[in-house]
Residue frames as qw, qx, qy, qz and C-alpha x, y, z in Angstrom:
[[0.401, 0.797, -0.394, 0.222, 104.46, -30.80, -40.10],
 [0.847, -0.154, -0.341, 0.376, 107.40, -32.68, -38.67],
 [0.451, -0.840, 0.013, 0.302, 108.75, -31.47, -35.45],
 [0.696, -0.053, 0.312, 0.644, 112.42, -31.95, -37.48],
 [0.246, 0.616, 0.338, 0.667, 111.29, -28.76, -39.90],
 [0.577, -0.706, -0.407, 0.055, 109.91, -27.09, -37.08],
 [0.825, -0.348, 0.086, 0.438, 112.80, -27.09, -35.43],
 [0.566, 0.245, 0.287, 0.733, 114.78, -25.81, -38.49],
 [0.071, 0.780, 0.206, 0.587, 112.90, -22.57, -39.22],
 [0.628, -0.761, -0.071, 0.147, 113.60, -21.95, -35.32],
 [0.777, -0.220, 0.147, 0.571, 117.11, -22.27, -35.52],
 [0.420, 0.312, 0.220, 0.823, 117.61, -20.16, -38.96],
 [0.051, 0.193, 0.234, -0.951, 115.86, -17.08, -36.95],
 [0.443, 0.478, 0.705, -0.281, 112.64, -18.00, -38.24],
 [0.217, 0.456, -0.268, -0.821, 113.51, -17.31, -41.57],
 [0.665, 0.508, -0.032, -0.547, 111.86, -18.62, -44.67],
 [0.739, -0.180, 0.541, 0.358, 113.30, -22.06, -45.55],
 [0.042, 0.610, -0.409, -0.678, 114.84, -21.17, -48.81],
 [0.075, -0.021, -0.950, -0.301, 113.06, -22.61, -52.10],
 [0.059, -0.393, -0.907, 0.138, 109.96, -23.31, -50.07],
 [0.258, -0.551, -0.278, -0.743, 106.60, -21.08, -50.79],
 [0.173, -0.101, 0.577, -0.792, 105.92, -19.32, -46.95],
 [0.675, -0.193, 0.012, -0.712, 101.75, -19.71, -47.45],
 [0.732, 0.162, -0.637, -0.179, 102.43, -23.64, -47.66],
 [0.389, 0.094, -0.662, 0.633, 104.50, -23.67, -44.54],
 [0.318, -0.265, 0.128, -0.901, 101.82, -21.19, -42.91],
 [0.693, -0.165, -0.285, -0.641, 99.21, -23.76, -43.22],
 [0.798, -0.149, -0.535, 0.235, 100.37, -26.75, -42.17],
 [0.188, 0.067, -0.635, 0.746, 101.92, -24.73, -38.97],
 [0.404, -0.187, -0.233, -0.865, 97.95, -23.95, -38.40],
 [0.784, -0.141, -0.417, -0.438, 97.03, -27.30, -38.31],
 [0.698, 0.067, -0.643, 0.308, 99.64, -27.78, -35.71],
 [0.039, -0.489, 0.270, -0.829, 98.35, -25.41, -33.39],
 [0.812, -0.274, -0.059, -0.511, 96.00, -28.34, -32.21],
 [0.651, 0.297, -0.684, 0.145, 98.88, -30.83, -32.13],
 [0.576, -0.750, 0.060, -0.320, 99.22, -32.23, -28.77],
 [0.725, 0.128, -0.146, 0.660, 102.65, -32.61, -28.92],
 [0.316, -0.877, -0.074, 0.353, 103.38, -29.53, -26.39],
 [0.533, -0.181, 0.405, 0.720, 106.72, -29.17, -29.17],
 [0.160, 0.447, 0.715, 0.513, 104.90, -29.73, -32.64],
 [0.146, -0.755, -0.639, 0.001, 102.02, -27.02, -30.84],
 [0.477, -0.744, -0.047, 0.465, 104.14, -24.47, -28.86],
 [0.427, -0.397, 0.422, 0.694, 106.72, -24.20, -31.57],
 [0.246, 0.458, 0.753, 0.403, 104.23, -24.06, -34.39],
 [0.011, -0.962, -0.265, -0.062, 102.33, -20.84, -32.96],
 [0.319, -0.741, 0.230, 0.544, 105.98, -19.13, -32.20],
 [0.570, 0.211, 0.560, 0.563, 106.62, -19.51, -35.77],
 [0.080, 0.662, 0.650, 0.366, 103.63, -18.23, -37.00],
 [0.387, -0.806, -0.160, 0.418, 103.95, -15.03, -34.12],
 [0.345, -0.445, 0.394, 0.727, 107.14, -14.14, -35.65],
 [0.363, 0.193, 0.604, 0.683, 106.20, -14.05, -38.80],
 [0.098, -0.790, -0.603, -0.052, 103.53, -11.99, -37.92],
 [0.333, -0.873, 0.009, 0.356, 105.64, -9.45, -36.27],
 [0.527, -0.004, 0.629, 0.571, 108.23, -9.73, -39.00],
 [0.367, 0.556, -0.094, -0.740, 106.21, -8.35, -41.45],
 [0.089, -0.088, 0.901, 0.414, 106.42, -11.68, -44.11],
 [0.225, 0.624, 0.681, 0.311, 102.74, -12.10, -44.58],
 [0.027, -0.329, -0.306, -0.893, 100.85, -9.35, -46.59],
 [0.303, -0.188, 0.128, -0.926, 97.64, -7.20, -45.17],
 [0.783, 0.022, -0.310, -0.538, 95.38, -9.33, -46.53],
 [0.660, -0.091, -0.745, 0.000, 96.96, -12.63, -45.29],
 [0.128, 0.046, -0.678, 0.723, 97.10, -11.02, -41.60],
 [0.621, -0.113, 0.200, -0.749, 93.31, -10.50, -41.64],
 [0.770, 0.145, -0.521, -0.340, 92.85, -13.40, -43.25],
 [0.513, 0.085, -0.763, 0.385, 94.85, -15.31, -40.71],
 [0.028, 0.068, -0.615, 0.785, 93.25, -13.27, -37.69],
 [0.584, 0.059, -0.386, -0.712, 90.15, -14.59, -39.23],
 [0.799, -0.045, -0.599, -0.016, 90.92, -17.97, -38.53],
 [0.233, 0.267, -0.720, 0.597, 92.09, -17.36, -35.73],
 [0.327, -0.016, 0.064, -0.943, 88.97, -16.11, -34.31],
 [0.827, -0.057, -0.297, -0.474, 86.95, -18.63, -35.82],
 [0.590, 0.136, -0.734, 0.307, 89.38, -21.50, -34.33],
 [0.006, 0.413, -0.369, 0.832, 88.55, -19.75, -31.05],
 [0.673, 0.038, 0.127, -0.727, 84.93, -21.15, -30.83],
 [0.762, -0.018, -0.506, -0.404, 85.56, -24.52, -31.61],
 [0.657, -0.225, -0.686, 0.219, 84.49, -27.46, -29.57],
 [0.051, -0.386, 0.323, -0.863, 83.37, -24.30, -27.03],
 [0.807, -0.337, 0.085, -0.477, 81.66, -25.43, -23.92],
 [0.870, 0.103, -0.478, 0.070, 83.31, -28.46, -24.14],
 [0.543, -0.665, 0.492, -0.143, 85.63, -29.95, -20.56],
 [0.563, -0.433, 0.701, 0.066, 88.72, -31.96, -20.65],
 [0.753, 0.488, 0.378, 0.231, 88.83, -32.57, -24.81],
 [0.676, -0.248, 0.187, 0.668, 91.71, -31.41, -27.01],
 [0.362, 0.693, 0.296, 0.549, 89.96, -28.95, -28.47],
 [0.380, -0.812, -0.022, 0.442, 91.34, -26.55, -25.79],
 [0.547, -0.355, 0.322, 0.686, 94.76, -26.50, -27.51],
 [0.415, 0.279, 0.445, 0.743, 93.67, -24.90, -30.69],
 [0.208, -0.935, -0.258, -0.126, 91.21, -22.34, -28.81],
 [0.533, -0.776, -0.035, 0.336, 94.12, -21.55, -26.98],
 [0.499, -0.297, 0.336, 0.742, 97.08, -21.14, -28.98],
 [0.293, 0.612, 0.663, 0.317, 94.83, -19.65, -31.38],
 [0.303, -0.899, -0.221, 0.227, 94.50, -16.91, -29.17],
 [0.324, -0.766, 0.168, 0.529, 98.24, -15.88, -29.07],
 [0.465, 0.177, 0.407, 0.766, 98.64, -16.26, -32.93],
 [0.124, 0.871, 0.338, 0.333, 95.91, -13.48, -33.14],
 [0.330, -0.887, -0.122, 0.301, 97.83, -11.61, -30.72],
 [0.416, -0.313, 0.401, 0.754, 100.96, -11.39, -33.14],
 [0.267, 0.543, 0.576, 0.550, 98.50, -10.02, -35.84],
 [0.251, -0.948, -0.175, -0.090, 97.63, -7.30, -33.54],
 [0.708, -0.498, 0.187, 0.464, 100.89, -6.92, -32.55],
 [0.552, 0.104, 0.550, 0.617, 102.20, -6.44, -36.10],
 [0.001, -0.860, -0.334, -0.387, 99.26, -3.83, -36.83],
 [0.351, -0.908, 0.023, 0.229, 100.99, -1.93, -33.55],
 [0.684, -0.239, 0.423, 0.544, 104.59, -2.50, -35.04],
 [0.411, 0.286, 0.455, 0.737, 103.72, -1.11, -38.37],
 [0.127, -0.903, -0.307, -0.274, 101.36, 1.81, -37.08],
 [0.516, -0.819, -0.028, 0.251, 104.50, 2.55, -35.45],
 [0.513, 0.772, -0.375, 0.029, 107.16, 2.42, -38.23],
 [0.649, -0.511, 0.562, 0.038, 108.94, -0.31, -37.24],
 [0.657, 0.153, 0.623, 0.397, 108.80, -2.56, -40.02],
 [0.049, -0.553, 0.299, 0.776, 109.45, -0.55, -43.06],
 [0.134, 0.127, -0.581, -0.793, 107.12, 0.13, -45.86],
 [0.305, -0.491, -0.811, 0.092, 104.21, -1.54, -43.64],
 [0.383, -0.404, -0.261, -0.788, 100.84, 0.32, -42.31],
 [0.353, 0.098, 0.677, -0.638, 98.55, -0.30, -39.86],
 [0.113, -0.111, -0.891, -0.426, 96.10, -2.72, -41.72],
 [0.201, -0.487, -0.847, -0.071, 93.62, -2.74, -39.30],
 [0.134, -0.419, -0.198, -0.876, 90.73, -0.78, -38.60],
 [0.254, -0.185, 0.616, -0.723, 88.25, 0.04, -35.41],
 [0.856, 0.052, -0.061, -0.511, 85.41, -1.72, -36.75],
 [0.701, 0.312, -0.620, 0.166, 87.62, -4.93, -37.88],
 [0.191, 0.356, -0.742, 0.535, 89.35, -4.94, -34.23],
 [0.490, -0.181, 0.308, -0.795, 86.00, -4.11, -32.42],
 [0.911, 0.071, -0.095, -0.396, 83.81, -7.26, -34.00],
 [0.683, 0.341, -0.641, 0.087, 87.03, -9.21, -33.07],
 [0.048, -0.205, 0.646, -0.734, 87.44, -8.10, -29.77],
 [0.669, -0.041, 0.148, -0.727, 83.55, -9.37, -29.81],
 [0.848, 0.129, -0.433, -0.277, 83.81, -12.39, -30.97],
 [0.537, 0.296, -0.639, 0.465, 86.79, -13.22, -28.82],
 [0.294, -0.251, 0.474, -0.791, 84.75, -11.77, -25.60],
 [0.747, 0.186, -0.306, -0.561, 82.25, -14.38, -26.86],
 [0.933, -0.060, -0.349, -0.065, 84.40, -17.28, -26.35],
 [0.095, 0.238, -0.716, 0.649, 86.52, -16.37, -23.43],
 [0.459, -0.172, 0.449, -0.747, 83.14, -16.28, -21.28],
 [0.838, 0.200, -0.382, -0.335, 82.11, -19.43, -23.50],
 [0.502, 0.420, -0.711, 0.259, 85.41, -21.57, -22.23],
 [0.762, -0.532, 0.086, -0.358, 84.57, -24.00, -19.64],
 [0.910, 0.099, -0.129, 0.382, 88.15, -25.60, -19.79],
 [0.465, -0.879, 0.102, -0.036, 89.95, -24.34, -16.97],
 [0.832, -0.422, 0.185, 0.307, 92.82, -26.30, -16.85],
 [0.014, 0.901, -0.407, -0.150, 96.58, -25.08, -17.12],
 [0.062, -0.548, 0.834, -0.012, 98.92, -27.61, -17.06],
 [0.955, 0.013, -0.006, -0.295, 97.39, -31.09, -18.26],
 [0.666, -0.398, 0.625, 0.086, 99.84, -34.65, -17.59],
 [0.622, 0.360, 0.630, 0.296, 101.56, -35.70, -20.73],
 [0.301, 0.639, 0.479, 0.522, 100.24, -32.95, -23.04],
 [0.354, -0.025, -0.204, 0.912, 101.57, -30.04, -21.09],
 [0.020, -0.315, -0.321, 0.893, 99.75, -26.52, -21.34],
 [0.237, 0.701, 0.626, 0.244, 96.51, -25.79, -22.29],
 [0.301, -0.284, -0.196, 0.889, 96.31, -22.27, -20.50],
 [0.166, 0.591, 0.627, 0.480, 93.38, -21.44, -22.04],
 [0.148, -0.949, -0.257, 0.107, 92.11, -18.34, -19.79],
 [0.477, -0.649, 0.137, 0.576, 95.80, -17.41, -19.41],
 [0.425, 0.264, 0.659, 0.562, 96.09, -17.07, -23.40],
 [0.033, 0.745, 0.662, 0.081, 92.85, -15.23, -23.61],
 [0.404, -0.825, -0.019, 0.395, 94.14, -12.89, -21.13],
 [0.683, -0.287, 0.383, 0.552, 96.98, -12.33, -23.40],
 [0.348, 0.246, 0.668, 0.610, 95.22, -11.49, -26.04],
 [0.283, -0.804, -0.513, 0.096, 92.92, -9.23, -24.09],
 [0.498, -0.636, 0.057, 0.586, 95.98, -7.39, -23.33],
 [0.271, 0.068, 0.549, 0.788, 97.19, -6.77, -27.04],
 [0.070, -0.676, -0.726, -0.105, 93.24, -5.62, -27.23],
 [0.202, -0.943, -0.136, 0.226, 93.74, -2.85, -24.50],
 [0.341, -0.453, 0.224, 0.792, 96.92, -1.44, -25.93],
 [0.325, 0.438, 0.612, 0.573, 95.53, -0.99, -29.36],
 [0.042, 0.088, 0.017, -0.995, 94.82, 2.85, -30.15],
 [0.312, -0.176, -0.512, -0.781, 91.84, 1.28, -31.94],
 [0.499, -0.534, -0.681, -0.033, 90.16, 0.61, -28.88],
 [0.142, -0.524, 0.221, -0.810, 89.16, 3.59, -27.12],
 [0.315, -0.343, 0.353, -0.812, 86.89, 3.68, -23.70],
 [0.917, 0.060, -0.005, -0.395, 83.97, 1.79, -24.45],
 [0.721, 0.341, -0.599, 0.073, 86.31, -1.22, -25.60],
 [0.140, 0.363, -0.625, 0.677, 88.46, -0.58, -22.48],
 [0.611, -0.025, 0.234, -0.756, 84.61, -0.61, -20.28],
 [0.931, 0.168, -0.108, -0.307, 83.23, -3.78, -21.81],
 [0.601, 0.296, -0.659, 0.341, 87.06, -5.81, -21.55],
 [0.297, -0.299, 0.574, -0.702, 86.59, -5.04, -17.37],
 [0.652, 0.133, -0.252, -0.702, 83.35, -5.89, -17.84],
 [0.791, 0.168, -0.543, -0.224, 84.10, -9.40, -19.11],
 [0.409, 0.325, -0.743, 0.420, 86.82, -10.07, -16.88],
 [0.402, -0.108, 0.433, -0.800, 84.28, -9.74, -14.25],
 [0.809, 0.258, -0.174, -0.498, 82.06, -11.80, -15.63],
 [0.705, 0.270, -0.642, 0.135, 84.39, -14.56, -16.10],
 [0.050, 0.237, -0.735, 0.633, 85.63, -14.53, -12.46],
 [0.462, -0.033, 0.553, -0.693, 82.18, -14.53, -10.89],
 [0.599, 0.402, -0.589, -0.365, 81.40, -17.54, -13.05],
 [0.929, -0.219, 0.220, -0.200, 80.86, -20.96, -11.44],
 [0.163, 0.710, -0.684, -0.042, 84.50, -22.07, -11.90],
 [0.923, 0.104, -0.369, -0.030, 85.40, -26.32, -12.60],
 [0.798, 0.116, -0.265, 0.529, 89.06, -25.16, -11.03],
 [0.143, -0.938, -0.065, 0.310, 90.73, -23.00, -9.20],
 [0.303, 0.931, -0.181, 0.096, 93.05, -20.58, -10.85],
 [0.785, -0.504, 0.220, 0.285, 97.11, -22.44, -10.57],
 [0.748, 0.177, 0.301, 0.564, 98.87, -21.66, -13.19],
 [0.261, -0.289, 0.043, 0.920, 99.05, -17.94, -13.00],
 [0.164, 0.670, 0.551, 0.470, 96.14, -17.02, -14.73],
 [0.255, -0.827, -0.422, 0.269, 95.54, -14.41, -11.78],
 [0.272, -0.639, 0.196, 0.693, 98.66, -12.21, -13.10],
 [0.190, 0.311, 0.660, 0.657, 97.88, -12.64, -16.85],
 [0.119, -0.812, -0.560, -0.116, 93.85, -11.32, -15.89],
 [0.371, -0.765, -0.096, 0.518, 95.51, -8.84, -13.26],
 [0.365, -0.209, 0.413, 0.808, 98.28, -7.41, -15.92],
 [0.039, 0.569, 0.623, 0.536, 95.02, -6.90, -18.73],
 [0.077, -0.908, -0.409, -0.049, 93.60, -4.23, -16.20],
 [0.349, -0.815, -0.095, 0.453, 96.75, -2.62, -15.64],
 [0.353, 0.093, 0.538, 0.760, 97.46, -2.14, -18.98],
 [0.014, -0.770, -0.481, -0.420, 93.72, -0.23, -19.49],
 [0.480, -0.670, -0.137, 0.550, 94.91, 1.66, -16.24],
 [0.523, -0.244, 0.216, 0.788, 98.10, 3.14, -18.16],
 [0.259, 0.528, 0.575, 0.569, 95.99, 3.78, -21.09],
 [0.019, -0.213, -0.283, 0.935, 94.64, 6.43, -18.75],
 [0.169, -0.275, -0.652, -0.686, 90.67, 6.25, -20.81],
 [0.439, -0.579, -0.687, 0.026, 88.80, 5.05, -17.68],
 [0.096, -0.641, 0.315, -0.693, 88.24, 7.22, -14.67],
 [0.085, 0.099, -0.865, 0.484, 88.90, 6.36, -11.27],
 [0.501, 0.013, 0.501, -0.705, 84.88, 6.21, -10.80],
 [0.775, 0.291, -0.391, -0.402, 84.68, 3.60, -13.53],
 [0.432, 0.184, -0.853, 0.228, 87.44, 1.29, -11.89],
 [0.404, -0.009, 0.610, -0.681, 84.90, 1.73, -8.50],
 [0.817, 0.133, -0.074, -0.557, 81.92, 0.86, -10.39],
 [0.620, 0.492, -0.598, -0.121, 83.76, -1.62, -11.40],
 [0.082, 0.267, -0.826, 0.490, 85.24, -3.31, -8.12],
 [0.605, -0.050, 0.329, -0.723, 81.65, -3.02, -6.94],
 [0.705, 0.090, -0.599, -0.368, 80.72, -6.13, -9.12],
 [0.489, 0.249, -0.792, 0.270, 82.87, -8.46, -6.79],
 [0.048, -0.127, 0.578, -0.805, 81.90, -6.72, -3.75],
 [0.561, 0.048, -0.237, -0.792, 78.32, -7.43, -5.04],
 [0.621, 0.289, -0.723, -0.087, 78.98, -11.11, -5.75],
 [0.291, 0.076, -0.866, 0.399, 80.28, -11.85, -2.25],
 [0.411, -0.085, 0.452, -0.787, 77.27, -9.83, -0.12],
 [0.762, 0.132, -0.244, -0.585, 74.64, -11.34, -2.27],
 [0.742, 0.108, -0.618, -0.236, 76.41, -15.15, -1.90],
 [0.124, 0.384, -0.764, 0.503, 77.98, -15.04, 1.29],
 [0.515, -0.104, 0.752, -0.399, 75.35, -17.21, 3.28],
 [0.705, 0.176, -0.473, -0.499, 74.75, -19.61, 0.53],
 [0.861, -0.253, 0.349, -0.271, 73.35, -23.19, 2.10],
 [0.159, 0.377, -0.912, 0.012, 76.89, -25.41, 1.30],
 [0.316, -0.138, 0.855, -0.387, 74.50, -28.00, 3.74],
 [0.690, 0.527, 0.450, -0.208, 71.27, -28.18, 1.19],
 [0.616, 0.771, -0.050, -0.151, 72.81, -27.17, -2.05],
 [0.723, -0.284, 0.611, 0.149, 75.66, -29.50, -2.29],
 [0.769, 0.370, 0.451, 0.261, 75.88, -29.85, -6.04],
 [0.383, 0.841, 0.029, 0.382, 76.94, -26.46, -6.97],
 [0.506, -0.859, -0.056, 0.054, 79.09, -25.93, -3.98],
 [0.756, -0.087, 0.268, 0.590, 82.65, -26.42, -5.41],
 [0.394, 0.640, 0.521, 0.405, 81.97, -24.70, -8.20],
 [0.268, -0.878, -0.377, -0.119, 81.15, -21.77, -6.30],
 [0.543, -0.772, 0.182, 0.275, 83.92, -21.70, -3.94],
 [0.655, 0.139, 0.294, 0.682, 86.28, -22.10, -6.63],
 [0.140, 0.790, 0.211, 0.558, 85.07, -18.61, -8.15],
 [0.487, -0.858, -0.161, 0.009, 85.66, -17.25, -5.09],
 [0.817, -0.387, 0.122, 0.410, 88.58, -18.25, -4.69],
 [0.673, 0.305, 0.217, 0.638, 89.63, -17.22, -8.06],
 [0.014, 0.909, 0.239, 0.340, 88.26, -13.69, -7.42],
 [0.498, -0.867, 0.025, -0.018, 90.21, -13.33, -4.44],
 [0.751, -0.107, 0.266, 0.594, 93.59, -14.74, -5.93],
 [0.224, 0.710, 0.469, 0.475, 92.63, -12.10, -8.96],
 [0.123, -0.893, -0.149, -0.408, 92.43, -9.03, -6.46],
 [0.709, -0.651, 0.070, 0.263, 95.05, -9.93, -4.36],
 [0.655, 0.345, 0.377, 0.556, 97.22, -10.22, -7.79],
 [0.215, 0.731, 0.155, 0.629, 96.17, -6.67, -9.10],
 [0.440, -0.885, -0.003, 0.153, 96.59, -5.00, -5.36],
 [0.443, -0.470, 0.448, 0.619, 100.57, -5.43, -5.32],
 [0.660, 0.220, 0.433, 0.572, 100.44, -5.16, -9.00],
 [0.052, -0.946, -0.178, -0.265, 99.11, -1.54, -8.64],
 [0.641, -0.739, 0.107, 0.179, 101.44, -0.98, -5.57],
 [0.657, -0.385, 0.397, 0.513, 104.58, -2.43, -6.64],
 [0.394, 0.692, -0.281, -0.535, 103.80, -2.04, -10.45],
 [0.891, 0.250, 0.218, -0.311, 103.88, -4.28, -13.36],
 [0.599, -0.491, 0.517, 0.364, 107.14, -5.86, -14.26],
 [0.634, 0.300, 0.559, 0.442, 106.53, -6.12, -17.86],
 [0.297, 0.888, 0.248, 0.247, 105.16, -2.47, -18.20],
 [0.176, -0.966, 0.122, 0.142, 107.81, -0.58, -15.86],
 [0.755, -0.056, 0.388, 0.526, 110.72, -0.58, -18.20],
 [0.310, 0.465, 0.106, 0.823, 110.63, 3.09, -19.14],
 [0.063, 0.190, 0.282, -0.938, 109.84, 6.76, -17.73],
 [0.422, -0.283, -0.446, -0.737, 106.67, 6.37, -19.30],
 [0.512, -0.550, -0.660, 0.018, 104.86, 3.97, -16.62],
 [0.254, -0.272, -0.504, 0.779, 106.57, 6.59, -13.68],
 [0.107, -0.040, -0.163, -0.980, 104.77, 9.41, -15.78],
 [0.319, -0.127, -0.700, -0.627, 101.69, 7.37, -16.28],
 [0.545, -0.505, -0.658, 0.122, 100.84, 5.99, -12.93],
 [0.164, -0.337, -0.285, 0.882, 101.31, 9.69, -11.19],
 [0.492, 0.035, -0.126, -0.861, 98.11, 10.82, -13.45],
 [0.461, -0.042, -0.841, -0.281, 96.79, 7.79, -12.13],
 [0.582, -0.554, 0.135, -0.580, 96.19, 8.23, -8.77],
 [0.599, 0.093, -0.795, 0.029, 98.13, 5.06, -7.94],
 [0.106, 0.149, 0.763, -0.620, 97.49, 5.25, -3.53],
 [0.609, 0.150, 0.184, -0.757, 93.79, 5.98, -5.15],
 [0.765, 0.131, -0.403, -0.484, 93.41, 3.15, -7.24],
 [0.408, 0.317, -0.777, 0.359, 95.35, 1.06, -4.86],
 [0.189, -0.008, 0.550, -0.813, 93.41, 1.94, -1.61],
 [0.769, 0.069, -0.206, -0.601, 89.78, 1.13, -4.20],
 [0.680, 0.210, -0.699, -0.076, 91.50, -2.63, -4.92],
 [0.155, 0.024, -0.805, 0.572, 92.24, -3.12, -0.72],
 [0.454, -0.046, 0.467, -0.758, 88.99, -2.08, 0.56],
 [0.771, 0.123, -0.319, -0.536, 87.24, -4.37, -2.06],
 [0.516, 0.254, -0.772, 0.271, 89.77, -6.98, -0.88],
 [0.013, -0.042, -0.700, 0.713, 88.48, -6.45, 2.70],
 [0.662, 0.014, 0.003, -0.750, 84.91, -6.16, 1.62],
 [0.819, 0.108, -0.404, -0.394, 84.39, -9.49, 0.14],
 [0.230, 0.110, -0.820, 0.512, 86.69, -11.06, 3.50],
 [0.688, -0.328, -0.305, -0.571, 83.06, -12.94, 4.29],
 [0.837, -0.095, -0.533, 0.076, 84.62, -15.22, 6.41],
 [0.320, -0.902, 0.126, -0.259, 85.95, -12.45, 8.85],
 [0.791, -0.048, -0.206, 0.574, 89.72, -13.29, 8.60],
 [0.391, 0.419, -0.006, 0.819, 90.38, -9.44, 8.34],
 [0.156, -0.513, -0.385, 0.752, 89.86, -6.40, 11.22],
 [0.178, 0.611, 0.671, 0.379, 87.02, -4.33, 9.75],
 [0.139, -0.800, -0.415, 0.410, 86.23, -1.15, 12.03],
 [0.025, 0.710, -0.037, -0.702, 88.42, 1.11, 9.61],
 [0.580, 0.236, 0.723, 0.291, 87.05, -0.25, 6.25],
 [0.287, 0.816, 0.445, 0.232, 85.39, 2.62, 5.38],
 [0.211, -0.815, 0.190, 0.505, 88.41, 5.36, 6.03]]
């Protein structure tokens, strides 16, 4: 689709050019979700978003559409530095306006609209999509020329829309950690510039609010990291030279990642505090408790002894 149309449906509030059948327009903004025109690409999934949230497609075309998404998700996985990033990635945040839209109408927003989707449906997405986040060896954020890929940061995004859903209870909430773990302690190509660390960070403090976990799950949890570093922390950099970037990159990212979610506990999360709910929410949280878990891990995995240790364990 020309950027010039594009462009148009933007302008008229993303309505429906007039005349023109929406499914027609739908598609072809699909195929532009790979485009690597950062315009044509960017402006193609904000269409498609809105209309999601809108309410313009039917039940059926939002699964249908969070279908493809899904499947788009997985291609050209594994791959480094090839353009199939851009359609894993934006892929990601059209599924997140289908989820979105299922919260919107399970909330009476849009009028005469439902909640479409079900826990099974969400669950075997939320699998498939855990599938190829930990799959994605294309790291990079910001590429010369062809602007954002942002794959992890995308993911993350969509992760988030994941943990607010009602249809994801505990378990869901348990396995999303889980991943994110996983993914961090990964052998990493890059380190983490482009903000991914507050996208990743913002997904746990959204399962926080949710209030599902308990404060001896988010330990268990921390423990991974804390695991990670004891177990690697005299790895031979002097014989084992091929994997040694790699390595330290994860590190790094882990430690950008937990520095991220400390203050983001502390201070709180700029997107979520914007009512009396978060004050309510994070006081049956235990925020100096879940805060105080996130520092000591932060001072555990401080292998290199930058940090004063003797009162780690108060």
């Amino acid at each position: 689709m020309k950027l010039e149309k594009i462009l148009s449906i933007i302008e008229h509030d993303f309505a429906v050019p007039e005349d023109e059948d929406y499914h027609s327009i739908a598609s072809d903004l699909e195929k532009s979700l790979g485009s690597l025109n950062l315009d044509i690409r960017d402006n193609s999934f904000m269409i498609l978003y809105k209309w999601c949230r809108k309410g313009i497609f039917a039940d059926a075309e939002l699964l249908e559409l969070g279908n493809r998404m899904i499947k788009n998700s997985s291609n050209g996985l594994g791959e480094i530095k090839s353009n199939n990033v851009f359609l894993r990635s934006f892929s990601a945040l059209v599924l997140c306006g289908v989820l979105e839209a299922d919260e919107l109408f399970y909330k009476g927003k849009i009028e005469n609209r439902k909640s479409f989707l079900t826990s099974e449906i969400l669950n075997g997405w939320l699998n498939q999509t855990i599938e190829s986040f930990l799959g994605e060896r294309d790291l990079r954020g910001y590429i010369e020329v062809k602007s954002w890929a942002h794959s992890i940061a995308h993911f993350a995004d969509l992760f988030i829309q994941y943990a607010f859903s009602p249809h994801i209870q505990k378990d869901g909430h348990l396995k999303i950690l889980n991943t994110i773990a996983k993914k961090l302690l990964q052998p990493a190509s890059l380190v983490f510039n482009a903000y991914e660390d507050g996208r990743l960070s913002r997904i746990i403090t959204v399962i926080l609010l949710r209030n599902l976990i308990s404060l001896e799950d988010f330990r268990n949890w921390l423990a991974q990291f804390e695991s990670y570093f004891i177990k690697s922390m005299g790895f031979d950099i002097k014989n084992n030279t091929s994997n040694c970037n790699v390595r330290l990159n994860a590190r790094t990212n882990i430690r950008l990642f937990l520095n991220k979610l400390y203050f983001m506990i502390l201070f709180g999360d700029k997107e979520l505090v914007k009512s009396k709910e978060y004050s309510r929410s994070i006081l049956k949280l235990e925020k100096d408790s879940l805060s105080k878990m996130v520092l000591h891990t932060i001072k555990k995995i401080d292998t290199e002894g930058f940090y004063y240790q003797d009162d780690i364990d108060k």
